[in-house]
N, CA, C and O atoms as a GROMACS GRO file, in nm:
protein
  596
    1UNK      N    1   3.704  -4.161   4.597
    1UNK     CA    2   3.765  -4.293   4.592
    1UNK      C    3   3.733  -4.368   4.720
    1UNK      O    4   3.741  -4.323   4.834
    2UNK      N    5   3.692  -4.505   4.680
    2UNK     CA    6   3.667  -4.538   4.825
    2UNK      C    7   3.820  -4.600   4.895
    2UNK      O    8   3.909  -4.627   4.815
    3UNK      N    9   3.842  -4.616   5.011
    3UNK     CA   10   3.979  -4.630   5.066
    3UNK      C   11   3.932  -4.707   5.148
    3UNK      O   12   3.946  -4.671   5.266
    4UNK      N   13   3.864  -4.834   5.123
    4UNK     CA   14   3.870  -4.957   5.142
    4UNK      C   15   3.863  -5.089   5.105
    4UNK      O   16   3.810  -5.181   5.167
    5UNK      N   17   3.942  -5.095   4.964
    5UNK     CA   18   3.953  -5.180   4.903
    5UNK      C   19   4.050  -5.089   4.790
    5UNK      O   20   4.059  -4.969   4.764
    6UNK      N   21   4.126  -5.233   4.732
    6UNK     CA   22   4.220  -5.205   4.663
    6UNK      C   23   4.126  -5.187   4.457
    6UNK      O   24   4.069  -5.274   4.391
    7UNK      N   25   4.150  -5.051   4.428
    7UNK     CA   26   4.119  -5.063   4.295
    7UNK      C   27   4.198  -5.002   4.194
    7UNK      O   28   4.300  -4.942   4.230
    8UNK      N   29   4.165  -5.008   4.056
    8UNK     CA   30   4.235  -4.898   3.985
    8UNK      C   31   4.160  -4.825   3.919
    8UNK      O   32   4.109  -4.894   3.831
    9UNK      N   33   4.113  -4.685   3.913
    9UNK     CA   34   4.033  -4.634   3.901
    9UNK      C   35   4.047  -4.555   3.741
    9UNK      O   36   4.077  -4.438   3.716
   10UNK      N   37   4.012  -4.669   3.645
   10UNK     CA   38   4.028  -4.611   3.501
   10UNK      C   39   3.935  -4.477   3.484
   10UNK      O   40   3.826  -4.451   3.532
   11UNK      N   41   4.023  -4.400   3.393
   11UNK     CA   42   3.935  -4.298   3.343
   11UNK      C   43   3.914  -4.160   3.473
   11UNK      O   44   3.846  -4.060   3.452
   12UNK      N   45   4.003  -4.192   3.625
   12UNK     CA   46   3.984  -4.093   3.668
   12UNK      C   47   4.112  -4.048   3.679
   12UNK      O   48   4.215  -4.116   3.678
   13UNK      N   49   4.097  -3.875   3.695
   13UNK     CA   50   4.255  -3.824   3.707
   13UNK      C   51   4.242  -3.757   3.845
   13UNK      O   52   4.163  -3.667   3.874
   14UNK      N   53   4.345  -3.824   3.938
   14UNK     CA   54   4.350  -3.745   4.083
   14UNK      C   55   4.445  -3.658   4.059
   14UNK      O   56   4.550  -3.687   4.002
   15UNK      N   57   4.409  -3.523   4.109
   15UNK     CA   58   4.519  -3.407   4.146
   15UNK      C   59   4.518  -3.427   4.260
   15UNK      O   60   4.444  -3.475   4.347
   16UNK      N   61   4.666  -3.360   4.240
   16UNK     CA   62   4.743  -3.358   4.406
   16UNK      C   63   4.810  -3.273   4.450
   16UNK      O   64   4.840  -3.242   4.335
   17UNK      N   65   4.868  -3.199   4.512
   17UNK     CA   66   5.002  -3.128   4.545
   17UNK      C   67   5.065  -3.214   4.657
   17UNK      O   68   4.998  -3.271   4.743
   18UNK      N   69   5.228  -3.218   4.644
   18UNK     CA   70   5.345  -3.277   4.722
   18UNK      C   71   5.351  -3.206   4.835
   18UNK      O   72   5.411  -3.100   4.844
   19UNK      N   73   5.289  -3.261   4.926
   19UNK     CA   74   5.334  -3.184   5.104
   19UNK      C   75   5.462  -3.186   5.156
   19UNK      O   76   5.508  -3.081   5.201
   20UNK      N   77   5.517  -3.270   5.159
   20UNK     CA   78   5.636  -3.300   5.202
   20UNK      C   79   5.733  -3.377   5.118
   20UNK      O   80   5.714  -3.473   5.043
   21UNK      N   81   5.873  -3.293   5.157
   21UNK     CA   82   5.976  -3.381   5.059
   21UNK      C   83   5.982  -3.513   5.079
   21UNK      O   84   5.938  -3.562   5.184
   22UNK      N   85   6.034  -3.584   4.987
   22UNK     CA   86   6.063  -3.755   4.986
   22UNK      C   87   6.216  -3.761   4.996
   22UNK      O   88   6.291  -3.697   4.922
   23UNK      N   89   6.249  -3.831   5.078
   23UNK     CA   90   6.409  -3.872   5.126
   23UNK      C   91   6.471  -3.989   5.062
   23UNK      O   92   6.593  -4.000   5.049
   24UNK      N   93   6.366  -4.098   5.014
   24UNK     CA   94   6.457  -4.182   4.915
   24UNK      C   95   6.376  -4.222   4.795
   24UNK      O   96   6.280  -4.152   4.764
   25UNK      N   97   6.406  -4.324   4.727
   25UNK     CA   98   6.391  -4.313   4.592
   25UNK      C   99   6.424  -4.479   4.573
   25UNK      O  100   6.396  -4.502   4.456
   26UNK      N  101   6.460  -4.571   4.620
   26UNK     CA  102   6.485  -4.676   4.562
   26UNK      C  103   6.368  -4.805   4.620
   26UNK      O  104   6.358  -4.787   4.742
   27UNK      N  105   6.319  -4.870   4.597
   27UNK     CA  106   6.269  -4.884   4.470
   27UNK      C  107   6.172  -4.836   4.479
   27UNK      O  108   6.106  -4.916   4.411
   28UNK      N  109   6.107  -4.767   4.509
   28UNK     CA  110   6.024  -4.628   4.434
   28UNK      C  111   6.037  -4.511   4.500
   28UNK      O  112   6.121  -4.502   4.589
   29UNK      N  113   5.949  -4.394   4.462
   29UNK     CA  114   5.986  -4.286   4.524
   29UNK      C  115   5.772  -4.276   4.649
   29UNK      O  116   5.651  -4.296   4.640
   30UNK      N  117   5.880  -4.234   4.738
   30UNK     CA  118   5.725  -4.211   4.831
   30UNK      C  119   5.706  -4.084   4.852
   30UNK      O  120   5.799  -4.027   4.908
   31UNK      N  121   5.583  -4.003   4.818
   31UNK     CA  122   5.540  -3.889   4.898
   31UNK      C  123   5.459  -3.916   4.939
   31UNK      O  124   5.411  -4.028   4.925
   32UNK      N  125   5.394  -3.799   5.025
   32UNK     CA  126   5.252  -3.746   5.123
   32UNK      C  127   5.210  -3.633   5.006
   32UNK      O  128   5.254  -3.528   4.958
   33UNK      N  129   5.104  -3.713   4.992
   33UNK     CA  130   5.036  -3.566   4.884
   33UNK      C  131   4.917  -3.511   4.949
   33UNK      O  132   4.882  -3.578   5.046
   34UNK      N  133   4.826  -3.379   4.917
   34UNK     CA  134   4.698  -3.432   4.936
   34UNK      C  135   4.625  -3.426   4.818
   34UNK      O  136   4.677  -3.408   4.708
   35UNK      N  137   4.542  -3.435   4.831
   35UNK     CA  138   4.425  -3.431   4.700
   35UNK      C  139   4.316  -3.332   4.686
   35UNK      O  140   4.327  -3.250   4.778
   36UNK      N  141   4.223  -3.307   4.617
   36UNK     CA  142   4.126  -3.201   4.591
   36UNK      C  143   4.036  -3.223   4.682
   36UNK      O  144   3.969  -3.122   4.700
   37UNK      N  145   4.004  -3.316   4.752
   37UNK     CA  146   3.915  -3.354   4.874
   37UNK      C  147   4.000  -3.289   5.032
   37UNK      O  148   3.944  -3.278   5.141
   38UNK      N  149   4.152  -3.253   4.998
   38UNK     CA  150   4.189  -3.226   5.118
   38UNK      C  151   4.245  -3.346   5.224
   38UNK      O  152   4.284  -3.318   5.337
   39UNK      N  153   4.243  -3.490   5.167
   39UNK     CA  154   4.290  -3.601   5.156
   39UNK      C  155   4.468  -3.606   5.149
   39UNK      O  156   4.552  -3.563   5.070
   40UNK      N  157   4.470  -3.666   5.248
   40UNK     CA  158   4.657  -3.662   5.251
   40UNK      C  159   4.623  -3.842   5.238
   40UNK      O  160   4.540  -3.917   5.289
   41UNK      N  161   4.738  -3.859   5.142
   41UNK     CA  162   4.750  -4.009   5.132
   41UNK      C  163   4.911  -4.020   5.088
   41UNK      O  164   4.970  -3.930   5.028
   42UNK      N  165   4.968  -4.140   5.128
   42UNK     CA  166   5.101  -4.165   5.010
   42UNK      C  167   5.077  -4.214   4.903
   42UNK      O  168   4.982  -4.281   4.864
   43UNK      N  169   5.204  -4.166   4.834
   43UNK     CA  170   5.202  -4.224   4.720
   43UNK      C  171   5.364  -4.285   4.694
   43UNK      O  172   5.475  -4.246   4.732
   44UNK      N  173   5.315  -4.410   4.604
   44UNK     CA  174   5.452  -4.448   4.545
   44UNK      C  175   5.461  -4.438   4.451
   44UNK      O  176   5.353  -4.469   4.402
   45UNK      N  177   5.546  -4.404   4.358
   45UNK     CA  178   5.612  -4.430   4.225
   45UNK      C  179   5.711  -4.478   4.158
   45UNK      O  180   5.822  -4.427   4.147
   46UNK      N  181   5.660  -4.615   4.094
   46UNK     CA  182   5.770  -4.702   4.058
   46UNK      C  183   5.783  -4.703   3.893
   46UNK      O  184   5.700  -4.663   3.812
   47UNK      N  185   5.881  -4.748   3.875
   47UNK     CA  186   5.891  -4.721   3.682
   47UNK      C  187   5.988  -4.618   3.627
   47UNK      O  188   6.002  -4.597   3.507
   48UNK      N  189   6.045  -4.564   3.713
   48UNK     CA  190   6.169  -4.490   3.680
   48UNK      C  191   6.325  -4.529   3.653
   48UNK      O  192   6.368  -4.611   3.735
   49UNK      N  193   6.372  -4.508   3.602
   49UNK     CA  194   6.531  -4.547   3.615
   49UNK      C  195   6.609  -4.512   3.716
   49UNK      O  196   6.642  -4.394   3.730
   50UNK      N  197   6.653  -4.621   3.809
   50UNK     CA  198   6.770  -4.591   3.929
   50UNK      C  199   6.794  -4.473   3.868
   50UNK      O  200   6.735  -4.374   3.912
   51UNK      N  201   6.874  -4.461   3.769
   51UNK     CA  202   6.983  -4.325   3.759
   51UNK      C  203   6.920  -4.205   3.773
   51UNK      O  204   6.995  -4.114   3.809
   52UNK      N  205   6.760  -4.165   3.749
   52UNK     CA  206   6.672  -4.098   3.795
   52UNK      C  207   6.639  -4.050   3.918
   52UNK      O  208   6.591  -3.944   3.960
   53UNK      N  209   6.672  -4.143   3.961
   53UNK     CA  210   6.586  -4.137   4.121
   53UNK      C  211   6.619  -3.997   4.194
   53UNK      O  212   6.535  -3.909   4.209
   54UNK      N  213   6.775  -3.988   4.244
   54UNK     CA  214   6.809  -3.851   4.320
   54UNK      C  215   6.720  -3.745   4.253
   54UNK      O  216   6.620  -3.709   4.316
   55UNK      N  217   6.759  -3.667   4.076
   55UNK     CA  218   6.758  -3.628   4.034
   55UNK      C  219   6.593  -3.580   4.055
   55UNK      O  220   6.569  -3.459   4.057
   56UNK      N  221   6.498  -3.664   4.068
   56UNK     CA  222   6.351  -3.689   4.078
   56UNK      C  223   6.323  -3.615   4.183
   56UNK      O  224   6.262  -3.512   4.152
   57UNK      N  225   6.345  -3.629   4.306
   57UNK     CA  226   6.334  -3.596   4.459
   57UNK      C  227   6.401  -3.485   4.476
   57UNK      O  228   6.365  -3.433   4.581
   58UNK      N  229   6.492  -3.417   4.416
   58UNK     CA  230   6.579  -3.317   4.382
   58UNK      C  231   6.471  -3.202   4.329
   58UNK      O  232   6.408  -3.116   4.390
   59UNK      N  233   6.477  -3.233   4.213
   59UNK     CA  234   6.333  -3.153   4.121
   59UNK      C  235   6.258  -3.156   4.064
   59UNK      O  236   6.224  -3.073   3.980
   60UNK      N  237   6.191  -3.294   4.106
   60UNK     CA  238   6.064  -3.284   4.050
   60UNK      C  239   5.949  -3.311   4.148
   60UNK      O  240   5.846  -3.245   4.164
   61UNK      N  241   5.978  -3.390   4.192
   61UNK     CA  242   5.884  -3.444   4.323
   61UNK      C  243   5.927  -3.347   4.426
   61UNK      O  244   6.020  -3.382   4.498
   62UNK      N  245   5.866  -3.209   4.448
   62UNK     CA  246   5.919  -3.133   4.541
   62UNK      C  247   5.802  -3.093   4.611
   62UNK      O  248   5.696  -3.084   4.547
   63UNK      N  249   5.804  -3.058   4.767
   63UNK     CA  250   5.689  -2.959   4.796
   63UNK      C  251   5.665  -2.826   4.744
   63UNK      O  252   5.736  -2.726   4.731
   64UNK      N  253   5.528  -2.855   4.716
   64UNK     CA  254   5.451  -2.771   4.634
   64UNK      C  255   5.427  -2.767   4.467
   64UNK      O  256   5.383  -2.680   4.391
   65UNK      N  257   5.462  -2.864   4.453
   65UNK     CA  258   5.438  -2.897   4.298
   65UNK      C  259   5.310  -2.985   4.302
   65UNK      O  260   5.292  -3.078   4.381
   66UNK      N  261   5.213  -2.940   4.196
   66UNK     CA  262   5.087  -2.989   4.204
   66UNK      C  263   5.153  -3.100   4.076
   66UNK      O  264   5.238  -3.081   3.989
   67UNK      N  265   5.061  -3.234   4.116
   67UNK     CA  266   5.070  -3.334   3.960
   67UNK      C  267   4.882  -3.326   3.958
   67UNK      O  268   4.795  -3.250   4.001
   68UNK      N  269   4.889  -3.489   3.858
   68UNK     CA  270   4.792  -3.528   3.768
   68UNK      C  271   4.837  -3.648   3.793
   68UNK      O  272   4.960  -3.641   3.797
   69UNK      N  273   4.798  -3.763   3.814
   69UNK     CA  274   4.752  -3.934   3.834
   69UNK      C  275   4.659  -3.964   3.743
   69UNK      O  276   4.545  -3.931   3.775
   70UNK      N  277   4.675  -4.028   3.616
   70UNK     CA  278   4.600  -4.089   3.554
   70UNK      C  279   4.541  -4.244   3.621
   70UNK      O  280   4.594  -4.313   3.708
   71UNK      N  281   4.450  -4.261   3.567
   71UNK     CA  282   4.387  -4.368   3.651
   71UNK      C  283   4.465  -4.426   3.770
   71UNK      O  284   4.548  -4.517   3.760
   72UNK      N  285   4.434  -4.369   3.875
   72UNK     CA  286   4.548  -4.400   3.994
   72UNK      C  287   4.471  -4.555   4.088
   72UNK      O  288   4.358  -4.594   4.118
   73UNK      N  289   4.597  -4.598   4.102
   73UNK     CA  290   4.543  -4.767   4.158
   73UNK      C  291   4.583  -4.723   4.334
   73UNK      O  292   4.681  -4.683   4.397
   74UNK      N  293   4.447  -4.757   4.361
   74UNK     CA  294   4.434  -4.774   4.535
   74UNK      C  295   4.434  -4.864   4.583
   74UNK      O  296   4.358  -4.958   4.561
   75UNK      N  297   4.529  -4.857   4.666
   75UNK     CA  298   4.619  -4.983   4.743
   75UNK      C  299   4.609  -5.016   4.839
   75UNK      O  300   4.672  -4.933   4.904
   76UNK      N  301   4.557  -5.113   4.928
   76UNK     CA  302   4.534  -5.086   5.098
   76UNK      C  303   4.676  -5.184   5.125
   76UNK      O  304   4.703  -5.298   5.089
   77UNK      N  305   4.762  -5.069   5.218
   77UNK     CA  306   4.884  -5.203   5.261
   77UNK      C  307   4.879  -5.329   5.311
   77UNK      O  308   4.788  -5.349   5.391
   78UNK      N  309   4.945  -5.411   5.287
   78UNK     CA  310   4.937  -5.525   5.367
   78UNK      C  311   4.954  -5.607   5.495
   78UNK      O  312   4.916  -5.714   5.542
   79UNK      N  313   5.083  -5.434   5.549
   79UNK     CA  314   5.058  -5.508   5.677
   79UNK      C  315   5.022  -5.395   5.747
   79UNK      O  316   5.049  -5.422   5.864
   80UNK      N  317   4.966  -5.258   5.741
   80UNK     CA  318   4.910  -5.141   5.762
   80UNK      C  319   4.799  -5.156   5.748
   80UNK      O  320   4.726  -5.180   5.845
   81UNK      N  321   4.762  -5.149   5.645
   81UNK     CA  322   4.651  -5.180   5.640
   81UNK      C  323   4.587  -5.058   5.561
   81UNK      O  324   4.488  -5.054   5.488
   82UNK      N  325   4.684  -4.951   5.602
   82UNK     CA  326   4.611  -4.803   5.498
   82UNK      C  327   4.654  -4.781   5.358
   82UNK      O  328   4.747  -4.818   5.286
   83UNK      N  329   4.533  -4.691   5.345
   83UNK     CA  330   4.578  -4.711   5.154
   83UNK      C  331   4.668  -4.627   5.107
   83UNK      O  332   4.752  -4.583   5.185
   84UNK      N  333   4.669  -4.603   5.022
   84UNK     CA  334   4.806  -4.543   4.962
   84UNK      C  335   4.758  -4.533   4.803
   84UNK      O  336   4.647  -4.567   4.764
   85UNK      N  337   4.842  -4.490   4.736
   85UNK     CA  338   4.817  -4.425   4.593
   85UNK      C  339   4.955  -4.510   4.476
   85UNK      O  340   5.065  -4.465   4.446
   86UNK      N  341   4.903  -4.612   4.443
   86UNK     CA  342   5.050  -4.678   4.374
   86UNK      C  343   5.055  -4.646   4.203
   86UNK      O  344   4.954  -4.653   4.133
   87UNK      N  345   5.137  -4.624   4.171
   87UNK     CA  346   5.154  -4.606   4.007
   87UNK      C  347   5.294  -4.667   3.966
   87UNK      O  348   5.410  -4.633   3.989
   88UNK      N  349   5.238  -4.765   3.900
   88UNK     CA  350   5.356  -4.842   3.798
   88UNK      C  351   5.412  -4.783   3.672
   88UNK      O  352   5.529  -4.793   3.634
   89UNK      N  353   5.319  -4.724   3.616
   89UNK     CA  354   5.369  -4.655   3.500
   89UNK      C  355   5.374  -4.454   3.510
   89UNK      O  356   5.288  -4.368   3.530
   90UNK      N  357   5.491  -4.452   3.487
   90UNK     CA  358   5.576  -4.366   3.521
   90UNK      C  359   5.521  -4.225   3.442
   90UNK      O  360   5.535  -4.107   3.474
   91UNK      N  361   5.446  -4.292   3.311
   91UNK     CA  362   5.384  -4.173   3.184
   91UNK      C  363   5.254  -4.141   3.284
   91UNK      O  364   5.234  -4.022   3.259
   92UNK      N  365   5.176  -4.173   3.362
   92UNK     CA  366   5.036  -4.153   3.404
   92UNK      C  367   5.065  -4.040   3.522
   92UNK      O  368   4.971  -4.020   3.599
   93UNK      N  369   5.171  -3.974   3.538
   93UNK     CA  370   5.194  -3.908   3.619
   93UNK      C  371   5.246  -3.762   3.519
   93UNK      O  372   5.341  -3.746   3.442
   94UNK      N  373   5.134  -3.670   3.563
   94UNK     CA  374   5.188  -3.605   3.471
   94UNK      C  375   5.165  -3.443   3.584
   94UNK      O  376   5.070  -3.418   3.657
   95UNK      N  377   5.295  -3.357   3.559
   95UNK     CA  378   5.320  -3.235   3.600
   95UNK      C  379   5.238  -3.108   3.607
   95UNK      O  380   5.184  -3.087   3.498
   96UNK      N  381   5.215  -3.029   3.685
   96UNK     CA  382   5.184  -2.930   3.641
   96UNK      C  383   5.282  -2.850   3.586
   96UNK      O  384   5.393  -2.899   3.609
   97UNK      N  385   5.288  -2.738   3.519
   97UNK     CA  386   5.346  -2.620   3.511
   97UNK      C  387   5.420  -2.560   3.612
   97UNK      O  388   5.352  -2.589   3.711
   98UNK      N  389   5.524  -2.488   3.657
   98UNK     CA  390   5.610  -2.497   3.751
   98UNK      C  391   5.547  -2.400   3.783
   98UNK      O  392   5.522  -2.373   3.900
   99UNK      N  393   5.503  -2.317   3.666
   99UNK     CA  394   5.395  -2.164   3.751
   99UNK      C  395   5.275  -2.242   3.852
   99UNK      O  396   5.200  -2.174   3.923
  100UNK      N  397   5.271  -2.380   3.849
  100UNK     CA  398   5.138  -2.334   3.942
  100UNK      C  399   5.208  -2.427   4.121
  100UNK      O  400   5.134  -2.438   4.219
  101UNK      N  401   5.278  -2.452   4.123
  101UNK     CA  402   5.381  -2.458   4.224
  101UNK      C  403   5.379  -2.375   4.276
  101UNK      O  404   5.403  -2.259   4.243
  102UNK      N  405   5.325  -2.459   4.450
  102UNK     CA  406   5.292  -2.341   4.566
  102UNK      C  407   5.422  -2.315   4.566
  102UNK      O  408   5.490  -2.408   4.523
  103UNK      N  409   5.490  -2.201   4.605
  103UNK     CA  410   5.630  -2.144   4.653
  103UNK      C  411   5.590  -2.165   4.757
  103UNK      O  412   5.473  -2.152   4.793
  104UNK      N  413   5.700  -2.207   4.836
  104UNK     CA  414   5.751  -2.171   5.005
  104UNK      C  415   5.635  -2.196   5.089
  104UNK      O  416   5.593  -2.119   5.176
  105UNK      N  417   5.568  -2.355   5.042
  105UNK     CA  418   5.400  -2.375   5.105
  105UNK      C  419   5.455  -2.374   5.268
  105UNK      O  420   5.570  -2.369   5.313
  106UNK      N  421   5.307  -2.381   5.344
  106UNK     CA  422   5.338  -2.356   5.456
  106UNK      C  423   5.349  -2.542   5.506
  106UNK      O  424   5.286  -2.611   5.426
  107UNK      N  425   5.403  -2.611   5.599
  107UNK     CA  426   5.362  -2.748   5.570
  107UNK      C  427   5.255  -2.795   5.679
  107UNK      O  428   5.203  -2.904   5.706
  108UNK      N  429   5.247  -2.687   5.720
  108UNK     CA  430   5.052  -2.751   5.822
  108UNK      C  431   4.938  -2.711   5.747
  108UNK      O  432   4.835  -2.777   5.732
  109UNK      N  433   4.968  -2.584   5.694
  109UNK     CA  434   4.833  -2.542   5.641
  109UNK      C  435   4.856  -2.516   5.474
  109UNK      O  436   4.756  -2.471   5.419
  110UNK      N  437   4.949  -2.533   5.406
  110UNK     CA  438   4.942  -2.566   5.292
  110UNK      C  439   4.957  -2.406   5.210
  110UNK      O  440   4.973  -2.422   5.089
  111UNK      N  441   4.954  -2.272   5.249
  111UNK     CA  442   4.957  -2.155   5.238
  111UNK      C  443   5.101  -2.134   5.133
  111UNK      O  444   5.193  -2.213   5.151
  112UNK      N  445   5.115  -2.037   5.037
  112UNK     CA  446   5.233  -2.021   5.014
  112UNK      C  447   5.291  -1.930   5.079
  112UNK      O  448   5.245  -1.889   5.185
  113UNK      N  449   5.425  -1.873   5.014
  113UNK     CA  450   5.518  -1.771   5.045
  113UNK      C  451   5.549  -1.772   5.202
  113UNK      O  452   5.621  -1.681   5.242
  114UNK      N  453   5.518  -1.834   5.264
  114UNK     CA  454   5.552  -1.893   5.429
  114UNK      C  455   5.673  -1.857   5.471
  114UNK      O  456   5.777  -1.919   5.446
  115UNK      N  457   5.663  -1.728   5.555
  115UNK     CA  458   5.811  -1.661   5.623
  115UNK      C  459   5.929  -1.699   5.706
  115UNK      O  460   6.044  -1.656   5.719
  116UNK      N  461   5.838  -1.821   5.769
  116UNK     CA  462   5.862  -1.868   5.883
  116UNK      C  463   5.961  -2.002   5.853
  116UNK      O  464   5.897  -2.079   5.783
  117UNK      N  465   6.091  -2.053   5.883
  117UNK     CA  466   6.178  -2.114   5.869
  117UNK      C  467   6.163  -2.249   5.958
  117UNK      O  468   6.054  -2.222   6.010
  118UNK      N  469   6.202  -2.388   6.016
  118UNK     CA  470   6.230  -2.448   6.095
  118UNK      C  471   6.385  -2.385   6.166
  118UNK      O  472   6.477  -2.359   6.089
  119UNK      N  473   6.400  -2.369   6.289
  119UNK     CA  474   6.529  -2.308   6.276
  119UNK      C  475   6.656  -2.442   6.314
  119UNK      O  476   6.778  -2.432   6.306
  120UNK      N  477   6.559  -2.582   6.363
  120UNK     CA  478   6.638  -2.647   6.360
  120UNK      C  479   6.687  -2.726   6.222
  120UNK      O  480   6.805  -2.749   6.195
  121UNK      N  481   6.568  -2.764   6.139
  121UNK     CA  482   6.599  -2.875   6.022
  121UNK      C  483   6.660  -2.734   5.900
  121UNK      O  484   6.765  -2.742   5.837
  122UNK      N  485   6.555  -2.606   5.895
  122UNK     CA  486   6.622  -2.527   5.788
  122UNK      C  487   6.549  -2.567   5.686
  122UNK      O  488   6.594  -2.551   5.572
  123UNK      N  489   6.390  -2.642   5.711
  123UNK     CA  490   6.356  -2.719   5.551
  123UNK      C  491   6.202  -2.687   5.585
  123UNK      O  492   6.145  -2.603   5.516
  124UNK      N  493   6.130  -2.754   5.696
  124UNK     CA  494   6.011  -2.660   5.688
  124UNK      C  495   5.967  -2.538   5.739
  124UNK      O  496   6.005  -2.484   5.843
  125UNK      N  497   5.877  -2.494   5.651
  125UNK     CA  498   5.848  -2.344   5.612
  125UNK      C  499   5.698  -2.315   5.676
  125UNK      O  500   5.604  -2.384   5.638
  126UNK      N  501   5.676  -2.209   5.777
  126UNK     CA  502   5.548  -2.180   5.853
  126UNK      C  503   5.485  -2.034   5.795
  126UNK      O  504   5.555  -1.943   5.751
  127UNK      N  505   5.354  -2.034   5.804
  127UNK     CA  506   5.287  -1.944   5.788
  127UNK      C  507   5.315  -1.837   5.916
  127UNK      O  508   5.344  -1.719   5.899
  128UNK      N  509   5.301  -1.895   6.032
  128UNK     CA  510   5.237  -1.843   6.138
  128UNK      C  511   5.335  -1.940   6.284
  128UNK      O  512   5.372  -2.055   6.260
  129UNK      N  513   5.356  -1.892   6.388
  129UNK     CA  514   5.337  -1.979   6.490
  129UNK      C  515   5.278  -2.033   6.578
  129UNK      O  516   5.324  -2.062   6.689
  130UNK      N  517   5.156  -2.054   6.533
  130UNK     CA  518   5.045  -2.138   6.514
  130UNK      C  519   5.086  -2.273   6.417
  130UNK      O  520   5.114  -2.380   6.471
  131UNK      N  521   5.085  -2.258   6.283
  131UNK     CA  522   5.116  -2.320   6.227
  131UNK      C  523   5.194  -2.452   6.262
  131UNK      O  524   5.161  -2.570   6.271
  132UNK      N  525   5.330  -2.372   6.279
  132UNK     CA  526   5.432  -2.452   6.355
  132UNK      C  527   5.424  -2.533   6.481
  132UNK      O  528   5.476  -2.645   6.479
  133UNK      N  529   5.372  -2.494   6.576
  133UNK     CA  530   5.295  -2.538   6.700
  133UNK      C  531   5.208  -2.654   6.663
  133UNK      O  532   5.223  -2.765   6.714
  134UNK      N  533   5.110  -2.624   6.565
  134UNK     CA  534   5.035  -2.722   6.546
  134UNK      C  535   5.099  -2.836   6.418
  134UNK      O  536   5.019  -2.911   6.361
  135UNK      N  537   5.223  -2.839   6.387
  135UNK     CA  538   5.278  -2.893   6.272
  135UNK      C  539   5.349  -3.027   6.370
  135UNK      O  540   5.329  -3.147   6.349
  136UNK      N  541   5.446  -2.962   6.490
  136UNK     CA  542   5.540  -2.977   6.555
  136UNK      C  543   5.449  -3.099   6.649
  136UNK      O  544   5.490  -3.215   6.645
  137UNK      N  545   5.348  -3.071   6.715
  137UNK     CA  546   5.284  -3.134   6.792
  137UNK      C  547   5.194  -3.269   6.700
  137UNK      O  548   5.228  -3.388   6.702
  138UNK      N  549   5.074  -3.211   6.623
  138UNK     CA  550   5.011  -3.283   6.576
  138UNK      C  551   5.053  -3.390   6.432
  138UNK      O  552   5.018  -3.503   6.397
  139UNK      N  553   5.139  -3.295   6.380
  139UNK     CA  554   5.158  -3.385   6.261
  139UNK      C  555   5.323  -3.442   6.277
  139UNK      O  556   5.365  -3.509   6.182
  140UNK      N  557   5.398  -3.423   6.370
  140UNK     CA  558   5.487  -3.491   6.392
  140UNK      C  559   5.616  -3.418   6.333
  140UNK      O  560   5.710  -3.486   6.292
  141UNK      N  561   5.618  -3.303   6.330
  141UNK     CA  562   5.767  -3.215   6.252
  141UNK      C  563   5.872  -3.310   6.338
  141UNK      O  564   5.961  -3.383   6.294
  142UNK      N  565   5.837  -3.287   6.464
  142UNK     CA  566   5.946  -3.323   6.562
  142UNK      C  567   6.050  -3.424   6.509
  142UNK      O  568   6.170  -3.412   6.487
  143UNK      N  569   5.942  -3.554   6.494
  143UNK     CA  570   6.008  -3.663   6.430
  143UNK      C  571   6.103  -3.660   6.321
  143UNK      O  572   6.212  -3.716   6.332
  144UNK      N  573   6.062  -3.587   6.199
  144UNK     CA  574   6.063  -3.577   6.099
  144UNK      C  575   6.226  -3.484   6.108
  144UNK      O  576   6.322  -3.516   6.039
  145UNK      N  577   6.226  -3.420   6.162
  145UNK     CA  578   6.291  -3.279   6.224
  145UNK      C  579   6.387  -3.350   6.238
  145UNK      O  580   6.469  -3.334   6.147
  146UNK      N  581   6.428  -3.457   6.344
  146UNK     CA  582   6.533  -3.550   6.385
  146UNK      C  583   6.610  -3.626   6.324
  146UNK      O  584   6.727  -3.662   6.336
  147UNK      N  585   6.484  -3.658   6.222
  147UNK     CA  586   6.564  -3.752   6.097
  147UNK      C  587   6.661  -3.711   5.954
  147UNK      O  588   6.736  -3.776   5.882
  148UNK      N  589   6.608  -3.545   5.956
  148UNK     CA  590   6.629  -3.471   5.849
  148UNK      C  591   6.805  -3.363   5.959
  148UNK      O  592   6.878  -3.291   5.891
  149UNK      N  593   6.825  -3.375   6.068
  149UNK     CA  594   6.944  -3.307   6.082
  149UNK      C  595   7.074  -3.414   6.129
  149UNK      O  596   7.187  -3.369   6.146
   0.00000   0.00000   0.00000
């Protein structure tokens, strides 16, 4: 996909798996996914029913659940400027199987069954401490960490 210009890309289906949980839901729901390229992008999803929303971010939109994006529309923000992954219609998003849901991914390196706990938030899960080190520093747990206790 090119990710410099805004398109909608009929006829292709992006897979993804959910890296990180999503904290709200109104008016759409946002994750960090990545993609089969290894591509971390957000995504929004709008087209759901308010009364949905918790329930969504609860269990369905969880880390480590792989989806399916039917023709997914690429979005460059407007005042960011980076792209992002937008879907209006709510049917083009379609699930995997709960069997293929990483368990207990690691959230730097994407690994399942991940032993390793946050001991402050209690929510992300490390392979290694390495992992964590490099989660904490480079990809910003810290932040994230602060907002979530």
């Amino acid at each position: 996909m090119d990710s410099t210009k805004d398109k909608v890309y009929d006829g292709y289906v992006l897979s993804v798996t959910i890296i990180e949980q999503t904290l709200s839901f109104e008016p759409s729901v946002l994750l960090l996914i990545e993609d089969e390229n290894l591509d971390i992008e957000r995504l929004f999803i709008y087209g759901f029913s308010p009364d949905d929303g918790q329930r969504l971010i609860e269990e369905v939109f969880t880390i480590g659940h792989q989806m399916n994006i039917l023709n997914p529309y690429l979005r460059i923000g407007s005042r960011d400027m980076k792209p992002s992954i937008r879907v209006d219609d709510f049917t083009s998003v379609i699930m995997q199987d709960e069997s293929e849901k990483v368990i207990k991914m690691c959230r730097c390196c994407g690994e399942g069954n991940a032993p390793h706990m946050c001991s402050i938030c209690g929510k992300a899960r490390y392979c290694s401490r390495d992992c964590q080190a490099i989660d904490w520093k480079q990809y910003g747990h810290k932040l994230i960490c602060k907002l979530t206790t």
